[in-house]
C-alpha positions in Angstrom: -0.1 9.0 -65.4 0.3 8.6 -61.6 -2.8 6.1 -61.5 -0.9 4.3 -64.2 2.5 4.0 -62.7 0.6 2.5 -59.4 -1.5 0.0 -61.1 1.3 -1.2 -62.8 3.9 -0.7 -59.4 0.9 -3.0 -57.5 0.9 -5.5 -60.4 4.9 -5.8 -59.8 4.4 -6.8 -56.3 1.8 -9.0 -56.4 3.0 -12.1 -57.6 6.0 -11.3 -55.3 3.4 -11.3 -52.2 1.9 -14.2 -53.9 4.9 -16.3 -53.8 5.5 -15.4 -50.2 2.4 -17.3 -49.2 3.1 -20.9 -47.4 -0.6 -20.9 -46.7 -2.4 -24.9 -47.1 -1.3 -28.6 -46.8 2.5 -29.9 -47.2 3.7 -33.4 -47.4 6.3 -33.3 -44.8 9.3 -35.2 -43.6 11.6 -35.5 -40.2 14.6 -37.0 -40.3 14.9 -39.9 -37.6 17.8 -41.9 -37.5 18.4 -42.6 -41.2 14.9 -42.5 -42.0 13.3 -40.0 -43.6 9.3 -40.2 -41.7 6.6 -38.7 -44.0 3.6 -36.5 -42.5 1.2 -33.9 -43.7 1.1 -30.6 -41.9 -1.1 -27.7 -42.3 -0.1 -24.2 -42.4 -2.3 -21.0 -42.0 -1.2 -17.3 -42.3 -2.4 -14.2 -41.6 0.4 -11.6 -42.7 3.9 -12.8 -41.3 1.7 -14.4 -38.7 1.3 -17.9 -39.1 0.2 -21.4 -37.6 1.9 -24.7 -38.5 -0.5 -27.5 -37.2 0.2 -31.7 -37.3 -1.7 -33.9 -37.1 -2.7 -37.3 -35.0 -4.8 -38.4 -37.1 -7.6 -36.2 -38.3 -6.6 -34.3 -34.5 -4.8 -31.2 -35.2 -1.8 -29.9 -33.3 -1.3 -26.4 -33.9 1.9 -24.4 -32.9 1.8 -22.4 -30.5 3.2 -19.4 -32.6 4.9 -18.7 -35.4 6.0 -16.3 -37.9 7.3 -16.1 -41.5 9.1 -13.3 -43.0 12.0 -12.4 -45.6 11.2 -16.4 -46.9 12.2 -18.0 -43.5 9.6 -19.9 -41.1 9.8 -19.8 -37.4 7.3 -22.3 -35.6 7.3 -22.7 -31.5 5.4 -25.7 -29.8 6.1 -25.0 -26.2 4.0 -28.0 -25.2 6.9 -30.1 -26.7 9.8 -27.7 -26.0 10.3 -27.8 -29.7 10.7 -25.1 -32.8 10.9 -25.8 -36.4 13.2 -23.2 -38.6 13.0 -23.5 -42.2 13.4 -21.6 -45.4 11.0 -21.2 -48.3 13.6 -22.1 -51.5 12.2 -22.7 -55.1 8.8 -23.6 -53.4 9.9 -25.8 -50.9 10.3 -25.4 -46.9 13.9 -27.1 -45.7 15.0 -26.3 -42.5 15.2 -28.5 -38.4 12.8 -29.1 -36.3 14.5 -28.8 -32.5 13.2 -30.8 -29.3 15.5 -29.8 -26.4 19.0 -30.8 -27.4 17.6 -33.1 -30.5 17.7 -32.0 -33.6 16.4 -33.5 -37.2 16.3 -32.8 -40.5 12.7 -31.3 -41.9 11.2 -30.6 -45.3 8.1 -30.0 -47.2 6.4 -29.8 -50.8 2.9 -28.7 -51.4 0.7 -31.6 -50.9 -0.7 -34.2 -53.5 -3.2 -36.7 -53.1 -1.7 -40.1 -53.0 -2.3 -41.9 -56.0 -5.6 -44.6 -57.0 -5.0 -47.9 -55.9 -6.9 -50.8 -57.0 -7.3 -53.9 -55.4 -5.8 -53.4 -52.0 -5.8 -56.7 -49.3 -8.4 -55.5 -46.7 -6.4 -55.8 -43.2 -9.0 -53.8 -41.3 -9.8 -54.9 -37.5 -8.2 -55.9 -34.5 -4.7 -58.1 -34.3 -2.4 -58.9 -31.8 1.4 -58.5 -32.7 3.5 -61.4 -31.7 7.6 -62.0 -31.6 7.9 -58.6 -30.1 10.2 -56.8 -28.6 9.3 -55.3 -24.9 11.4 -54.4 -22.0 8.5 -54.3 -20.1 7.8 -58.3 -20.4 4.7 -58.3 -22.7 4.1 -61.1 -25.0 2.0 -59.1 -27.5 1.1 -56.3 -28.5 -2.8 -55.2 -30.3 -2.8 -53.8 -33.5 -5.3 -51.6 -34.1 -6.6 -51.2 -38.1 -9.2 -48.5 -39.5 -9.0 -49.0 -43.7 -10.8 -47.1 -45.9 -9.8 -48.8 -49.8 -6.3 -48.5 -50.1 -6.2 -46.1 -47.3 -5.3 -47.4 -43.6 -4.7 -45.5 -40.2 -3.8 -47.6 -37.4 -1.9 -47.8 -34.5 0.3 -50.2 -32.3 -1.0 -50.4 -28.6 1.1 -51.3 -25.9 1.1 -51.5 -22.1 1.8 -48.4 -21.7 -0.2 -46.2 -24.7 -0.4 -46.6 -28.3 2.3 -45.3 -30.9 -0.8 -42.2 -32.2 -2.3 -42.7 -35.9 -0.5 -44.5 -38.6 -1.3 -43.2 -41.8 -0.4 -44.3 -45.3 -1.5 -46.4 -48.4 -1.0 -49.5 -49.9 2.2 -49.3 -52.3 4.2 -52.0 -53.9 2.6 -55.2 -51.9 2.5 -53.7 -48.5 1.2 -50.7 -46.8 3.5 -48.4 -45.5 2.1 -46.1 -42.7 4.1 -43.4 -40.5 3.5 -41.3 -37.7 4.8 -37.6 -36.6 2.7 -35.3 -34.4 5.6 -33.3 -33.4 6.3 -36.2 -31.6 7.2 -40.2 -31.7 8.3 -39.9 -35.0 7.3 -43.8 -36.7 7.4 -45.8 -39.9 5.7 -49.1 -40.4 5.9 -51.1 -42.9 2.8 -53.6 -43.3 2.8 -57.0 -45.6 -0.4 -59.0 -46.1 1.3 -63.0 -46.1 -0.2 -65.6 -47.7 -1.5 -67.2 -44.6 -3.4 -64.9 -43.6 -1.2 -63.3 -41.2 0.7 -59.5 -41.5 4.1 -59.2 -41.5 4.8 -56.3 -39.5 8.4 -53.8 -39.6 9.0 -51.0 -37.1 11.8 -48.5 -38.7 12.6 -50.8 -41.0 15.5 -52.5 -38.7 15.2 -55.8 -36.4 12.5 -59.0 -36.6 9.8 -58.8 -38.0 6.5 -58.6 -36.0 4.1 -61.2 -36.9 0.6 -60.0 -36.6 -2.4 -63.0 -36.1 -6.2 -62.2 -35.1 -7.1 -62.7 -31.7 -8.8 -65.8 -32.7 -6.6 -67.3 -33.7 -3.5 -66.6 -31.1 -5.6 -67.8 -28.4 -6.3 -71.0 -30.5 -2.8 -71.5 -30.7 -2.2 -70.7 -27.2 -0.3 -67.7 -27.2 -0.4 -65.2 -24.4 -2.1 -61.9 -24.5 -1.4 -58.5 -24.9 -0.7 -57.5 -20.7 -3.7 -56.4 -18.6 -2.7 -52.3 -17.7 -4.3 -53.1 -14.5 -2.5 -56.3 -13.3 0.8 -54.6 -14.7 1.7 -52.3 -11.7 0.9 -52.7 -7.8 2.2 -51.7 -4.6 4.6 -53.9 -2.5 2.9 -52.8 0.4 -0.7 -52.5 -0.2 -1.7 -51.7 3.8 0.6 -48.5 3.3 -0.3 -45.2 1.7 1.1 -44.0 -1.4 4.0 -41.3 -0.3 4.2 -38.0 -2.0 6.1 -34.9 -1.2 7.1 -32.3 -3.7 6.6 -28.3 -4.8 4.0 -27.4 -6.9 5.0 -25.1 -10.1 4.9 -22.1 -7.1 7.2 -23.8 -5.3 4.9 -24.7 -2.5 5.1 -27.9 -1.3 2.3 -30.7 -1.5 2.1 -34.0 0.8 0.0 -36.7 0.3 -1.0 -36.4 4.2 -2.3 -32.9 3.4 -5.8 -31.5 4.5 -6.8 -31.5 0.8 -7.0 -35.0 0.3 -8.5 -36.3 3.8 -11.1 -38.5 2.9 -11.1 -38.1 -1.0 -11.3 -40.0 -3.7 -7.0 -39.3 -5.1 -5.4 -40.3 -8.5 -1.7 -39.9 -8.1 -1.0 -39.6 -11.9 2.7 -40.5 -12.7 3.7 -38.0 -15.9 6.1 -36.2 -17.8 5.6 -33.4 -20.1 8.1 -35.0 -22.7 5.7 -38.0 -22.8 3.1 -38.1 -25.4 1.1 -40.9 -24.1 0.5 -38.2 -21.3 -0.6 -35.5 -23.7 -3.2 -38.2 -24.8 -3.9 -38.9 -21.1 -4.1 -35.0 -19.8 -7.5 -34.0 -21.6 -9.3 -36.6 -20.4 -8.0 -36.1 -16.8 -9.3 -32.9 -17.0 -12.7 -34.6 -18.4 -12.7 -36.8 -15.1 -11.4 -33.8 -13.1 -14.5 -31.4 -13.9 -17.3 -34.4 -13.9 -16.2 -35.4 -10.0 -14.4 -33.0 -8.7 -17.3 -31.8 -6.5 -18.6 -35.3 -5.5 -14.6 -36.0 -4.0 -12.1 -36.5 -6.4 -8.8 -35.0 -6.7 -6.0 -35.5 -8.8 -2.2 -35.1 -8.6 0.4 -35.0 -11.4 3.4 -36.2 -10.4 5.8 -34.7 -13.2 9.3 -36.2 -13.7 11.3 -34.0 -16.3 14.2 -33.2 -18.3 17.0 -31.5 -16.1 17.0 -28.6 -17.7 13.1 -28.5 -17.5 13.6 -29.1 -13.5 15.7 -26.2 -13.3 13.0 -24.1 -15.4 9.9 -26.7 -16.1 8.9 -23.7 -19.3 7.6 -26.8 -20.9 5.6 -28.2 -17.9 3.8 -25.0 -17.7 2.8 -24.8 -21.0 1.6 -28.1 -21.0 -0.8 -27.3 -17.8 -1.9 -24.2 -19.9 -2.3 -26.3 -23.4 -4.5 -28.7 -21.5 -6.5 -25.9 -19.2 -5.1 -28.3 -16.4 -6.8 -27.4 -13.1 -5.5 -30.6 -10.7 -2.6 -30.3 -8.4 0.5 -30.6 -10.7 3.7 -31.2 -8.6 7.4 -30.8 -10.5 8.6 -34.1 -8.6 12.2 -34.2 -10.2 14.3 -35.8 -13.2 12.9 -38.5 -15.2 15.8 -41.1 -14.2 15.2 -40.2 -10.6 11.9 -41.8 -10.8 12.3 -45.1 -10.4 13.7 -44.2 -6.6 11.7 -41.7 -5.6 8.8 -44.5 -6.7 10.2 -47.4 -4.3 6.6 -48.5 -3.0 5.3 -49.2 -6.5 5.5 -53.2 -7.6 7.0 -53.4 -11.4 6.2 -49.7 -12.4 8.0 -48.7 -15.9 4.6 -47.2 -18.1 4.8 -43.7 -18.7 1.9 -42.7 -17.4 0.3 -44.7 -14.7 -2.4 -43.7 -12.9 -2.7 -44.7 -8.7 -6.5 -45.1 -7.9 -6.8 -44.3 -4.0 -9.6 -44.5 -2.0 -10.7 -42.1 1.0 -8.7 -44.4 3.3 -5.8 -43.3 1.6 -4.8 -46.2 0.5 -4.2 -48.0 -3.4 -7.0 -49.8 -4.6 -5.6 -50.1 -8.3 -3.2 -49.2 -10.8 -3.8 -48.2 -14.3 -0.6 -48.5 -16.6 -0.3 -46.3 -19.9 -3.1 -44.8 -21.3 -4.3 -45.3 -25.2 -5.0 -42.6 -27.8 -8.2 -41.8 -30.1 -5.8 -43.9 -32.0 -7.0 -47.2 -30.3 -10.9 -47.0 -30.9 -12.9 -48.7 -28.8 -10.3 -50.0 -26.9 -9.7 -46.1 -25.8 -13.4 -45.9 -25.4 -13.1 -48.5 -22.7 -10.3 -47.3 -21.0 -12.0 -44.1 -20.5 -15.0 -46.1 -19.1 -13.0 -48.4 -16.7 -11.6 -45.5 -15.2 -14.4 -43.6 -14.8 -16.0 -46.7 -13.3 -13.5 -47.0 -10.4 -13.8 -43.5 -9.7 -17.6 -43.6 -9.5 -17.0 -46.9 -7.0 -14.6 -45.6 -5.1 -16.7 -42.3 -4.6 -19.5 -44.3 -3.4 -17.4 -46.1 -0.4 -17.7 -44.5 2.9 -17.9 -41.0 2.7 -16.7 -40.8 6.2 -13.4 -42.7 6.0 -10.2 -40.5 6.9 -6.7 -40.9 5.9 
C-alpha cells in the first residue's frame, strides 16, 4: 500500500518537475526602441542552476550565472553589466533584460525552425554600402554576406568594427536579418532591386543604404570604405604617446615606466561597454602570449561608465572573461576621452590600437577592429597586425625610450 501511494505521489510530481524545465533553444526578442529584435538563445539547466547563452553567430555567449526557481529566471552577464529577469507563464519566458541604467523588454517561445523557402535571390559576397550615414566621415561601408539557400548571416563593417552576425531568412521579397549578443541589438532589412543592387534598412527608420559590388563602385567612381590605418594619427609624431593612470590595484602606470624601455608597446584605447572590444580582447591576448617574450607589451587604456569608474565590477570581469594578462589601466569616463587623448589626430573608433616602437614612439594606428563576423576581411586584420608587430620587434633591439 505504501509502495503504491509513492508510485503514484512520484507520478503527481513529475510532470510538475517536467514543466519546470526551460532547458533547449528559444526564439527570443529585446525590445529596442519600438522594435521588437528577434534572437535565438540557448538555455541549459542543471537543477535551479542554469546557463542562458546568445549567440554571435554560431559563437556562444554564455551567462555568467544564473538560476531558476518557483517559475522565475535570473541570468547575470557581468562582462556586460547586464541581468535578464523573467517568468516562465503558460510556456513562455517574459521578463527585462537590464544593462546599467537601460532597460528593455524580453521574451521567448520554444524554438521552431524557420520555414522552406524556395527560390531565394542569392546576395552572397562582398558589397560596399553607399549613401550612409557616418559621423566619422566614411563614404562607405562593406557589407559582408555568407548565404546558405534562403538562409544569410552577414554583417555591416565599418571603420571602427562590424555590427556581429546578422541572421535571418528571406521572407516576403527581402531578407530580414537581426542581431543581439547581449549586446548591439540590430534589425536589417535587405531587398534584392532589379538592378542588381540591395536596398539596405537599418531599424527600419532613415535612407535607405544602397549596396553595389566593389566592382562596380569603383567603376563609377565612388570612394571606398576608409583605410583603419590612415583613419587616426598623431599630431605630433616626434613625441611619445603620454599615459598615466592606476591599474585595477590602484597603482599607477606611465608610459615612461621601466617596463616598457625598449619594447615593442600597443597602447589599446578600450572600454568594457564596447563590443567591438570584446571582439578585439581575445585576440590581444592571442598576440599577447605569441610575443610577449620576444618584447611586446600591451596596455588597455579603459574609459568607462561613471559608475563603473567609481567601482569598474564590469571591467574586472571583462579582464577575467577574456583571461587578460596585459597591463589594463582604468583611465577615466568615456566622455573624458577625447581630452585626455589630445595627441591623437582624428581619433573617434572605439577601439584603436597605437603601435609603438622601442623608441617609444607611434609608428601606426589601427582604428576599430572586425569580428569573425567579417571573414576574411577579419582574417587579415589579424594578419596586418601581427605583421607590424613582427616588424617592429625586429628594429633595433637596442633602442631606448
Amino acid at each position: 500500500m505504501i509502495a503504491k501511494t509513492l508510485v503514484a505521489l512520484l507520478l503527481a510530481i513529475a510532470p510538475a518537475a517536467m514543466a519546470q524545465s526551460i532547458a533547449g533553444r528559444w526564439d527570443a526578442t529585446v525590445k529596442s526602441g519600438q522594435l521588437d529584435i528577434p534572437f535565438r538563445m540557448d538555455i541549459s539547466q542543471d537543477g535551479s542552476n542554469v546557463s542562458g547563452s546568445f549567440f554571435n553567430g554560431d559563437l556562444k555567449i554564455p551567462s555568467s550565472s544564473g538560476h531558476f526557481e518557483n517559475g522565475n529566471l535570473s541570468l547575470t552577464y557581468d562582462f556586460y553589466g547586464s541581468t535578464l529577469q523573467a517568468s516562465l507563464k503558460d510556456g513562455a519566458l517574459e521578463g527585462t533584460y537590464k544593462s546599467g541604467s537601460r532597460a528593455q523588454a524580453f521574451t521567448a517561445k520554444r524554438y521552431q525552425a524557420p520555414a522552406a523557402v524556395a527560390n531565394a535571390p542569392s546576395i552572397d559576397g562582398i558589397w560596399e554600402l553607399h549613401n550612409i550615414s557616418s559621423k566619422k566621415g566614411e563614404s562607405a561601408w562593406q557589407f559582408i554576406v555568407k548565404q546558405s539557400g534562403a538562409m544569410v548571416q552577414a554583417t555591416i563593417l565599418r571603420v571602427d568594427g562590424d555590427t556581429g552576425v546578422l541572421s535571418g531568412t528571406y521572407q516576403d521579397g527581402k531578407y530580414v536579418l537581426s542581431h543581439f549578443s547581449g549586446v548591439r541589438p540590430a534589425l536589417v532589412d535587405v531587398t534584392p532591386m532589379k538592378d542588381g543592387s540591395l536596398q539596405v534598412v537599418q531599424n527600419r527608420r532613415g535612407e535607405p543604404m544602397k549596396a553595389i559590388r566593389p566592382q562596380e563602385a569603383r567603376a563609377l567612381g565612388l570612394p571606398g570604405p576608409s583605410d583603419p590605418i590612415k583613419h587616426t594619427g598623431m599630431k605630433d609624431p616626434s613625441k611619445p604617446l603620454e599615459f598615466n593612470f592606476p591599474d585595477l590595484n590602484g597603482k599607477m602606470v606611465s608610459n615612461t615606466d621601466p617596463r616598457f624601455r625598449g619594447k615593442v608597446v600597443l597602447v589599446n584605447i578600450a572600454g568594457s561597454w564596447c563590443p567591438n572590444c570584446h571582439d578585439e580582447a581575445p585576440f590581444l591576448m592571442e598576440m599577447y602570449r605569441r610575443f610577449h617574450s620576444q618584447g611586446l607589451e600591451i596596455v588597455a587604456l579603459a574609459f568607462e561608465d561613471a559608475d563603473q569608474v567609481k567601482d569598474p565590477a564590469r571591467l574586472r570581469a571583462f579582464v577575467k572573461k577574456y583571461g587578460i594578462e596585459y597591463t589594463v589601466l582604468l583611465a577615466g569616463k568615456t566622455d573624458e576621452a577625447k581630452e585626455k587623448l589630445s595627441q591623437a589626430d582624428n581619433w573617434d573608433a572605439w577601439p584603436t590600437t597605437f603601435f609603438e616602437g622601442r623608441d617609444g614612439l607611434v609608428k601606426e594606428v589601427h582604428a576599430g577592429f572586425p569580428s569573425l563576423a567579417s571573414g576574411d576581411l577579419y582574417t587579415q586584420a589579424k594578419e596586418e597586425f601581427a605583421t607590424e608587430v613582427e616588424h617592429l620587434l625586429s628594429e633595433n633591439k637596442t633602442a631606448q625610450r
